[in-house]
FIKOLZA-1660 file (N, C-alpha, C; in steps of 0.1 Angstrom, whole numbers, plus 5000, padded with zeros to 4 digits):
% residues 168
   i   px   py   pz ch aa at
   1 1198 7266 3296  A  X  N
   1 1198 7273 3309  A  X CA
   1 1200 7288 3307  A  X  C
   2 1207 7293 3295  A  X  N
   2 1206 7305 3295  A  X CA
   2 1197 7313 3288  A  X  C
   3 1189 7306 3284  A  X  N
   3 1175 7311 3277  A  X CA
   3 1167 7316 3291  A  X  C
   4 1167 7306 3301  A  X  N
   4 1164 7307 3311  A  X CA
   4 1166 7319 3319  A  X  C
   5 1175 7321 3321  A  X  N
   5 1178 7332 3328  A  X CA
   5 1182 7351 3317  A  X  C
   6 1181 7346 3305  A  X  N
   6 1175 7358 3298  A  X CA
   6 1158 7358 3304  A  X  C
   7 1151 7350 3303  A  X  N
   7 1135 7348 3303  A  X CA
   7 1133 7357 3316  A  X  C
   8 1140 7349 3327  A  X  N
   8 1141 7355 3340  A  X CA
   8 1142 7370 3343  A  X  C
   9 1157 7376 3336  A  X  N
   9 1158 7390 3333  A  X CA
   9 1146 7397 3325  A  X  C
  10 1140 7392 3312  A  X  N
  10 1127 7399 3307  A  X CA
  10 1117 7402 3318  A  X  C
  11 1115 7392 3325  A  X  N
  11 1102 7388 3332  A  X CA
  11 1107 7400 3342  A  X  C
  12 1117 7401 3348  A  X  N
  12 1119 7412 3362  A  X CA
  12 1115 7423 3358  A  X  C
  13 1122 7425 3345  A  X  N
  13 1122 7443 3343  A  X CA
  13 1108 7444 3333  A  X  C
  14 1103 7435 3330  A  X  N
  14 1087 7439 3327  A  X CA
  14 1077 7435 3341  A  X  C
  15 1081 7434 3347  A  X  N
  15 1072 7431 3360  A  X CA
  15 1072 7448 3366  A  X  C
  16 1091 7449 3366  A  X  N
  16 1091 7465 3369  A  X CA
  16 1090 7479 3370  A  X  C
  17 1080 7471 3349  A  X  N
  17 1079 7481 3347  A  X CA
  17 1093 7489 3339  A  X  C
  18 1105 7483 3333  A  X  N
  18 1114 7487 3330  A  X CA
  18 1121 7481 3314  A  X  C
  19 1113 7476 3309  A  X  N
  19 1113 7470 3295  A  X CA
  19 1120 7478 3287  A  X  C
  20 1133 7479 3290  A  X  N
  20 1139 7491 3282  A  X CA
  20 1152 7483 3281  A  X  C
  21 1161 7483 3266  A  X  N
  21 1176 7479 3273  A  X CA
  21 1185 7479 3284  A  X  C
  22 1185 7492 3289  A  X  N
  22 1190 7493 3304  A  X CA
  22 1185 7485 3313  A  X  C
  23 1168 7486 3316  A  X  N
  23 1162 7479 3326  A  X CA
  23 1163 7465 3322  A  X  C
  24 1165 7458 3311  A  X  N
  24 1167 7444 3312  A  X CA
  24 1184 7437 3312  A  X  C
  25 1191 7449 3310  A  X  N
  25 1204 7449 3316  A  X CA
  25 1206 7445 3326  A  X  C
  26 1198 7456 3337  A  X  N
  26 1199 7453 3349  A  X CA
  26 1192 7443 3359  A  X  C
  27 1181 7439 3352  A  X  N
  27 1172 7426 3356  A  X CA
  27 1182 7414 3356  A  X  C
  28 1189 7413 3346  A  X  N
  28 1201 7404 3341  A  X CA
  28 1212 7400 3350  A  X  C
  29 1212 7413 3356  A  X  N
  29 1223 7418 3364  A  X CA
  29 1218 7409 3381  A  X  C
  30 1208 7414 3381  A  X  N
  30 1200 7410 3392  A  X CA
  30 1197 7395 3396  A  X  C
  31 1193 7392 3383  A  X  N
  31 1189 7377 3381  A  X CA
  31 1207 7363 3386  A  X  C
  32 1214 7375 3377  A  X  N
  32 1224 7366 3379  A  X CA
  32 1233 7369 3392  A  X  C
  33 1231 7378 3403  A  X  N
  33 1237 7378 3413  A  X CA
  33 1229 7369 3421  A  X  C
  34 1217 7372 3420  A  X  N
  34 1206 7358 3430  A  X CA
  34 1210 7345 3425  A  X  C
  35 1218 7344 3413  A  X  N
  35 1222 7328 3406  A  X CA
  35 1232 7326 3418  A  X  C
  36 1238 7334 3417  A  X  N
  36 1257 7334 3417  A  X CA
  36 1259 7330 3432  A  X  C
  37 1244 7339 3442  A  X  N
  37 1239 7335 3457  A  X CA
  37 1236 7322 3462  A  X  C
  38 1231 7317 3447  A  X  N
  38 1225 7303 3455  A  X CA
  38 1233 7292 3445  A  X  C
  39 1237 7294 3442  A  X  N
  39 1244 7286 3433  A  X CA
  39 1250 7270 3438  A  X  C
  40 1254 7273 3444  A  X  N
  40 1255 7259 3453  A  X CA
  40 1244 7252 3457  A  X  C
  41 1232 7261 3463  A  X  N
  41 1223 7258 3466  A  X CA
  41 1214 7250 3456  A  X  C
  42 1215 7253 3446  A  X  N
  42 1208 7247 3436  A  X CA
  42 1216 7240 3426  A  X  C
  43 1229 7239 3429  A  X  N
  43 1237 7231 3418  A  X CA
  43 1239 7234 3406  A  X  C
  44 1239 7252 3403  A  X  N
  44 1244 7257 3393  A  X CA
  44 1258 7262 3395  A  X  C
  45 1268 7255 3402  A  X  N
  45 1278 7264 3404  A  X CA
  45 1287 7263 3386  A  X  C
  46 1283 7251 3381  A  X  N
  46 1291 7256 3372  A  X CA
  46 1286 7259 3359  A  X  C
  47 1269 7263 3360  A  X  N
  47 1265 7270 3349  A  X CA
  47 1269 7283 3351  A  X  C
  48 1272 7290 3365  A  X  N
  48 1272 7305 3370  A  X CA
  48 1289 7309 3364  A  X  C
  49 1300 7296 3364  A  X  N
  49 1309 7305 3362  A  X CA
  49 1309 7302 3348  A  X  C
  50 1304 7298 3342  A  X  N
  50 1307 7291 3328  A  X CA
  50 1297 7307 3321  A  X  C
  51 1289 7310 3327  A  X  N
  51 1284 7322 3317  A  X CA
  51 1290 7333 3320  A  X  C
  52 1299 7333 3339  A  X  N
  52 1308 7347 3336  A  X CA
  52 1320 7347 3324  A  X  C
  53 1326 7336 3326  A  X  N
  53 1339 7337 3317  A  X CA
  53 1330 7338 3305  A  X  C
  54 1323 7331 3300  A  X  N
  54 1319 7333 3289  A  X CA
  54 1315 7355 3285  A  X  C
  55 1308 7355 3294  A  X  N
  55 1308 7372 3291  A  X CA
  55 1319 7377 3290  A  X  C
  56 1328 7377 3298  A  X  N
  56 1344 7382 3299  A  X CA
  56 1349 7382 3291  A  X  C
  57 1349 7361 3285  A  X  N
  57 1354 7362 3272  A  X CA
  57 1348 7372 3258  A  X  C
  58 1336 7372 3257  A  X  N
  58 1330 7377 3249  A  X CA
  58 1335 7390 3248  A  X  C
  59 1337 7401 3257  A  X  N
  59 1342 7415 3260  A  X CA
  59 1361 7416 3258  A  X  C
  60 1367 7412 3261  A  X  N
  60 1380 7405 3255  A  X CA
  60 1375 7408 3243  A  X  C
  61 1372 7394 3235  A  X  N
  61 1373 7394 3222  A  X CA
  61 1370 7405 3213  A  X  C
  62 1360 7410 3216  A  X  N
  62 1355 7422 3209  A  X CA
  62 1362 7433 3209  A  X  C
  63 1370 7435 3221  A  X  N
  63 1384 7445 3225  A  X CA
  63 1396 7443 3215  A  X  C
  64 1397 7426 3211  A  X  N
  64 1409 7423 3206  A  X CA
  64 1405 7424 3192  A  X  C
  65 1393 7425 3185  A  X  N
  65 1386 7424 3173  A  X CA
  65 1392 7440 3169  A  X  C
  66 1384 7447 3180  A  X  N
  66 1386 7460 3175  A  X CA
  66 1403 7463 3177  A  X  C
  67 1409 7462 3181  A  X  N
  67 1426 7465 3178  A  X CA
  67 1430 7461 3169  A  X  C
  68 1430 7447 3163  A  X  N
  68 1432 7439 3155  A  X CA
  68 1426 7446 3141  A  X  C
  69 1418 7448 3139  A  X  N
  69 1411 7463 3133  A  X CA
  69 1419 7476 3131  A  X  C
  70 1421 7478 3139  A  X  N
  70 1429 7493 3139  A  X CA
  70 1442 7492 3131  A  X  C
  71 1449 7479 3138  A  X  N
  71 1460 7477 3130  A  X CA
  71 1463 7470 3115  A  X  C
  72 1450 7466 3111  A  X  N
  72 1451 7465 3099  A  X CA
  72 1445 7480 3091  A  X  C
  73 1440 7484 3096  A  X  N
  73 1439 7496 3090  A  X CA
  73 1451 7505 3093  A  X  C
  74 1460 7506 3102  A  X  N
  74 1472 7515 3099  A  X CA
  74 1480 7508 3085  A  X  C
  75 1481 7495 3089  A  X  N
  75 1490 7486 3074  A  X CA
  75 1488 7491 3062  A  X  C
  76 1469 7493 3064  A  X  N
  76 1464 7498 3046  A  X CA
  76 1465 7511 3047  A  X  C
  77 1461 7519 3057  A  X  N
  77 1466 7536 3051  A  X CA
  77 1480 7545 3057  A  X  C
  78 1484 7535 3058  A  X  N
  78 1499 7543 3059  A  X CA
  78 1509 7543 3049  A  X  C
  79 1514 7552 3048  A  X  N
  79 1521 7553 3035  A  X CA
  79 1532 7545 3033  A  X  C
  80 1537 7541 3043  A  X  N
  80 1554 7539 3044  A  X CA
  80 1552 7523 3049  A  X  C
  81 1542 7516 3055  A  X  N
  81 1543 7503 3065  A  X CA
  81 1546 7493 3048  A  X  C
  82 1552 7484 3053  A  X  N
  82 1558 7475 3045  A  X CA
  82 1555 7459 3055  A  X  C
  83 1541 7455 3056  A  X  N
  83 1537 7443 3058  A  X CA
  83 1545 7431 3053  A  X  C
  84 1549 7419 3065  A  X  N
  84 1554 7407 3060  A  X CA
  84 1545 7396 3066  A  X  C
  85 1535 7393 3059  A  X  N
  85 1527 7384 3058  A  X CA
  85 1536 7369 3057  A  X  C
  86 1531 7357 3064  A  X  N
  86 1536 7349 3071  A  X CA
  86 1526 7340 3074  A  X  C
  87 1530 7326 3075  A  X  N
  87 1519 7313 3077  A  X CA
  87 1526 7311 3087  A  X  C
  88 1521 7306 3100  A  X  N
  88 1531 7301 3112  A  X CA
  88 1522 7288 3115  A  X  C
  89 1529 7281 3120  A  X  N
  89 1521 7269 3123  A  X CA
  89 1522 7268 3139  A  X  C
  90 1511 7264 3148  A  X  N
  90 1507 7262 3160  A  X CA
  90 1505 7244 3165  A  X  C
  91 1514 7241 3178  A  X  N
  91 1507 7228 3181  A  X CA
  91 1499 7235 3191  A  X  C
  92 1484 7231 3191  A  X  N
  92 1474 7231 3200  A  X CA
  92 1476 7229 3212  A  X  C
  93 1469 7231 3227  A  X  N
  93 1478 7231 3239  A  X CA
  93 1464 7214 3236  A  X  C
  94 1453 7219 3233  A  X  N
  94 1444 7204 3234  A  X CA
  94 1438 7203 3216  A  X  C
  95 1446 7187 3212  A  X  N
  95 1442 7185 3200  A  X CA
  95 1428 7178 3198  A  X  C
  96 1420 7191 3202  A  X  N
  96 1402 7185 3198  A  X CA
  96 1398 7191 3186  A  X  C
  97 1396 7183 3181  A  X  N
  97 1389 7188 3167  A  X CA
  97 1376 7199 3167  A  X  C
  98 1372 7201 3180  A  X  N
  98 1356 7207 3178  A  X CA
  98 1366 7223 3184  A  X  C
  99 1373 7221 3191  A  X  N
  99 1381 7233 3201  A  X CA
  99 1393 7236 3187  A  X  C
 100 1398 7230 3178  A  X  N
 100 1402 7233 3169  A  X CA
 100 1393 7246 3162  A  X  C
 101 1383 7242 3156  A  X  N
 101 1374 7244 3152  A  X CA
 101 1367 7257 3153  A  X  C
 102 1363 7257 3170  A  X  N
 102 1366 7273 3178  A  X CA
 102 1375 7280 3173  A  X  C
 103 1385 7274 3175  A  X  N
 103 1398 7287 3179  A  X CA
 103 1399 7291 3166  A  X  C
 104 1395 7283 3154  A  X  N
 104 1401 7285 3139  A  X CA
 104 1390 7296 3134  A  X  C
 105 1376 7293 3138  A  X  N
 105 1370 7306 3135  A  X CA
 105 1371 7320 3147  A  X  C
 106 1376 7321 3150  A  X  N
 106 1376 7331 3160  A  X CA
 106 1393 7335 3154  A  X  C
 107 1396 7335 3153  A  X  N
 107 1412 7336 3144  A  X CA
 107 1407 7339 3128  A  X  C
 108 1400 7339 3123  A  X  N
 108 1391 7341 3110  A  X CA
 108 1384 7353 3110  A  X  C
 109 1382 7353 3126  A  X  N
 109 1368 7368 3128  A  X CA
 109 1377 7379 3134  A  X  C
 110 1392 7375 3134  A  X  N
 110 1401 7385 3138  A  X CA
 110 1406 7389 3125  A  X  C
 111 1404 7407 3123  A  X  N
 111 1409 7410 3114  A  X CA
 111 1427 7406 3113  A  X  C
 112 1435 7407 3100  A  X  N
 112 1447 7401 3098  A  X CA
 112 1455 7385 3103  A  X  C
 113 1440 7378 3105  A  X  N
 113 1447 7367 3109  A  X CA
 113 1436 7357 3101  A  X  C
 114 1438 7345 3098  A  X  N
 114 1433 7334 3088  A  X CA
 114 1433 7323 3094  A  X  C
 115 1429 7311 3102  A  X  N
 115 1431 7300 3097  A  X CA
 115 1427 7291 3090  A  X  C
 116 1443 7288 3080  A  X  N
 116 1439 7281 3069  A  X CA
 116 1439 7267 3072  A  X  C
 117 1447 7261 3077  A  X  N
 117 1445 7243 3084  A  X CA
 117 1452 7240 3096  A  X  C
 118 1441 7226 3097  A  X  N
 118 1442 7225 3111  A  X CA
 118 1448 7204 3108  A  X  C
 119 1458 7203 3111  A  X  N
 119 1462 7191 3109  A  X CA
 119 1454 7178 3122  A  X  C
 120 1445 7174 3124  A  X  N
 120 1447 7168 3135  A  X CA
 120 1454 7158 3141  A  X  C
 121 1458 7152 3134  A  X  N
 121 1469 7136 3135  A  X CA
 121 1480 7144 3146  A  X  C
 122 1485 7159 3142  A  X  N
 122 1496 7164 3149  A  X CA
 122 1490 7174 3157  A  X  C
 123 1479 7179 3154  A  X  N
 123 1473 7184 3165  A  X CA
 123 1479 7201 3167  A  X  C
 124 1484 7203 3146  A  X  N
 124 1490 7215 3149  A  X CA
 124 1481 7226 3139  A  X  C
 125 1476 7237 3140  A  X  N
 125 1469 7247 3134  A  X CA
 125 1481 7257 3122  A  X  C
 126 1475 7256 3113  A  X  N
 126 1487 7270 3101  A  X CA
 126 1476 7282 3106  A  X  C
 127 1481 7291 3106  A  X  N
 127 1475 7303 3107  A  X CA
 127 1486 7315 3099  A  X  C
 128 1476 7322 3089  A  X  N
 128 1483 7328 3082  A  X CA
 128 1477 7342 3086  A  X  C
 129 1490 7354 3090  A  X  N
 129 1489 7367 3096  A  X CA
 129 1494 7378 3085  A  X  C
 130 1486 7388 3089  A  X  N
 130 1488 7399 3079  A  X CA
 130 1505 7407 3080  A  X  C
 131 1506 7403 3087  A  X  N
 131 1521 7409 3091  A  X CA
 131 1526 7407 3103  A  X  C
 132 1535 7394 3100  A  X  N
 132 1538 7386 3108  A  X CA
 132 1556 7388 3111  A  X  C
 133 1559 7401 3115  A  X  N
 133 1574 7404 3119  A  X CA
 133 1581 7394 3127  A  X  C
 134 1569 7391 3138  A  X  N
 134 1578 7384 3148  A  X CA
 134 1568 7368 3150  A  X  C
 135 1570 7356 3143  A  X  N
 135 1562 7347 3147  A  X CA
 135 1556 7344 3158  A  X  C
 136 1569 7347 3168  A  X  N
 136 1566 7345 3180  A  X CA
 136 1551 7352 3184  A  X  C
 137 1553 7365 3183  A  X  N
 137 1543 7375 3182  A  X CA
 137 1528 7366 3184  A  X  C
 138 1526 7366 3168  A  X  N
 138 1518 7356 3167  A  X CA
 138 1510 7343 3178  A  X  C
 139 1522 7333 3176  A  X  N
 139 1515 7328 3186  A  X CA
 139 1515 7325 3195  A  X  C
 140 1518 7337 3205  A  X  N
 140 1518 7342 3216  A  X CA
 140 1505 7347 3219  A  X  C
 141 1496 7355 3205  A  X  N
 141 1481 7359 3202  A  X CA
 141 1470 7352 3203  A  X  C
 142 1480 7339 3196  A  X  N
 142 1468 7327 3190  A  X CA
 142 1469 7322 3206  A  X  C
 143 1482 7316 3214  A  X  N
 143 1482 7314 3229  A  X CA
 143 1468 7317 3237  A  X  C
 144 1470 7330 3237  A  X  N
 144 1461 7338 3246  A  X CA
 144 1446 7338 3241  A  X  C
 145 1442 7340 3227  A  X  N
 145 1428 7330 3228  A  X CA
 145 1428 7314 3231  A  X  C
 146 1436 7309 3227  A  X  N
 146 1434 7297 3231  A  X CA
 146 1432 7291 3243  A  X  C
 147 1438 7300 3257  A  X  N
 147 1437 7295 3272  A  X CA
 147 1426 7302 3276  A  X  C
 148 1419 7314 3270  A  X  N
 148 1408 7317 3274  A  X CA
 148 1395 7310 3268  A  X  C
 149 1398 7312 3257  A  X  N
 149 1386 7298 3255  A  X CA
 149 1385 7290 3260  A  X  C
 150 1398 7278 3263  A  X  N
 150 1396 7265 3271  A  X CA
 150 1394 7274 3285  A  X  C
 151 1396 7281 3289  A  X  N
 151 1397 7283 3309  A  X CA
 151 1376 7281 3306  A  X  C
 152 1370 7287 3296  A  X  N
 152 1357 7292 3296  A  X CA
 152 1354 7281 3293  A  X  C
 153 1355 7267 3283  A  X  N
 153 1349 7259 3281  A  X CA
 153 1349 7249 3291  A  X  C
 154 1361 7245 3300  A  X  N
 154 1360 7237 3310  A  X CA
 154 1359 7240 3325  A  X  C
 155 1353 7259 3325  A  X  N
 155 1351 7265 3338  A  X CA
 155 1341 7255 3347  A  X  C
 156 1343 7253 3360  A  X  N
 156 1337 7241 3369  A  X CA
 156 1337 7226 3365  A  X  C
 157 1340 7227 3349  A  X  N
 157 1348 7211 3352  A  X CA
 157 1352 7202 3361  A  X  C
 158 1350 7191 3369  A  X  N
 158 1359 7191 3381  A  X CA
 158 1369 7176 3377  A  X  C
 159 1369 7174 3364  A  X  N
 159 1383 7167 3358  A  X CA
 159 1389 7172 3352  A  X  C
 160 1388 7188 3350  A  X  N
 160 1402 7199 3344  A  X CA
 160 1402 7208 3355  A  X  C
 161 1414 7212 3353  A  X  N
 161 1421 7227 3358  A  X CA
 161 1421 7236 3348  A  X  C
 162 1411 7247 3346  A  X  N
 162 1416 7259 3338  A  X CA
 162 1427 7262 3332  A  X  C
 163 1429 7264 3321  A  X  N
 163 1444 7272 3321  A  X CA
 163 1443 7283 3327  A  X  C
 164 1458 7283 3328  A  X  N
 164 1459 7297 3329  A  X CA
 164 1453 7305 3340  A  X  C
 165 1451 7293 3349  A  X  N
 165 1441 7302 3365  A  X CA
 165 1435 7292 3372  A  X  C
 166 1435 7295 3382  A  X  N
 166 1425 7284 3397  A  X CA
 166 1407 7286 3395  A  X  C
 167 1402 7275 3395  A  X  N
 167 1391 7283 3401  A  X CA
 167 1385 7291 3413  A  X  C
 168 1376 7300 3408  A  X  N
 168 1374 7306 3422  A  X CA
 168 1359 7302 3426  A  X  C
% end
């Protein structure tokens, strides 16, 4: 479906005359507010929110990539920081092996953070951090991707409730 409505966005802004990254930004833009209008109408309500969160998420992560970044780079050129690297182990809020799996590479593609195993029997993740002062810290971090990813994987669900939020 979202090939679909990339195809849709191409198709506007070369119809417009606008074949340019901006103009198919904006076709995109366009395309998916006419989604977002009819959406009921046509029974995409929960393809429309499942690709907002999903963008959100995506913009998030990239935010938290690049911090997560920064501060391992103060660790490595600062003269004086004294890193205490640390394994912490997580129980999962949902022990699915495929949502395991997510969270473990996206915790992988975060600079100073690793995950090394994911136990499923207990349903609990080790995640080892570049400097890990305060565990809690930690997975308080791992938390917070984890309810955004599940709120985006089961957005319009209508046998879940999001974490961490109502739908709108």
């Amino acid at each position: 479906m979202l090939g679909l409505h990339i195809l849709v966005a191409i198709g506007l802004a070369a119809f417009a005359k606008t074949l340019t990254p901006l103009g198919v930004l904006a076709a995109f833009a366009l395309a998916h507010l006419a989604l977002r209008l009819g959406a009921d109408l046509l029974g995409l309500r929960r393809y429309v929110r499942r690709l907002e969160l999903g963008v959100l998420f995506g913009g998030w992560f990239a935010l938290e990539v690049i911090k997560a970044s920064l501060d391992v780079a103060r660790i490595v050129l600062a003269p004086r920081v004294d890193p205490q690297p640390a394994v912490v182990a997580l129980q999962l809020r949902e022990p699915d092996e495929r949502i395991a799996t997510l969270l473990g590479c996206l915790l992988t593609l975060t600079p100073g953070t690793l995950a090394l195993d994911y136990a499923a029997d207990t349903g609990t993740m080790f995640i080892h951090a570049i400097d890990a002062q305060d565990a809690d810290d930690i997975r308080d971090g791992v938390r917070e991707i984890e309810s955004r990813l599940l709120a985006w994987l089961h957005a319009g669900d209508p046998a879940r409730t999001p974490v961490g939020g109502s739908e709108a």
